[in-house]
N, C-alpha and C positions, 0 to 999 in steps of 0.2 A: 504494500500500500504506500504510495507517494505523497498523498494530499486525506488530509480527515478536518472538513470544515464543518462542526455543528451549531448550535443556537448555545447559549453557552451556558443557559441554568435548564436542559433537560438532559438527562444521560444518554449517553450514546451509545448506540447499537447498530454496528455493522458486520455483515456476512460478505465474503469474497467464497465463491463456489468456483470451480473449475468442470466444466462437462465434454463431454463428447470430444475424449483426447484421442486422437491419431496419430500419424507421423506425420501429418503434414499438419498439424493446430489444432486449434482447441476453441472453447466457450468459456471467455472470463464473465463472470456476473454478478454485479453490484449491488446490493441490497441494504435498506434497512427494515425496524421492523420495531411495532411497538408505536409508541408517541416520539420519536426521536426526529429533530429537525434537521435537515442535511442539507446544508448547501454548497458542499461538494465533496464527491469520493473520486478517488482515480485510483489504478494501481499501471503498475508496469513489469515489462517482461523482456528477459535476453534469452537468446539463444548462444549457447556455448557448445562449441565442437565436443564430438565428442573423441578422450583418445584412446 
């Protein structure tokens, strides 16, 4: 996760799922849940050889 922006007096609750992994990608998916206010999530991802 790179960025976690919430409302700043409710607790925060965030999920990051990964689905439908292959060799060639996947499904990142960003979620909150509950009364939690988000005004921004990101994550990010490298690909590293493998040796």
């Amino acid at each position: 996760m790179t960025i976690l922006d919430s409302e700043y007096d409710t607790n925060v609750r965030a999920i990051i799922e990964i689905t439908n992994i292959t060799r060639y990608g996947f499904e990142l998916i960003l979620k909150t849940f509950n009364n939690t206010k988000q005004w921004g999530l990101k994550a990010s991802w490298m690909a590293c050889p493998a040796r």
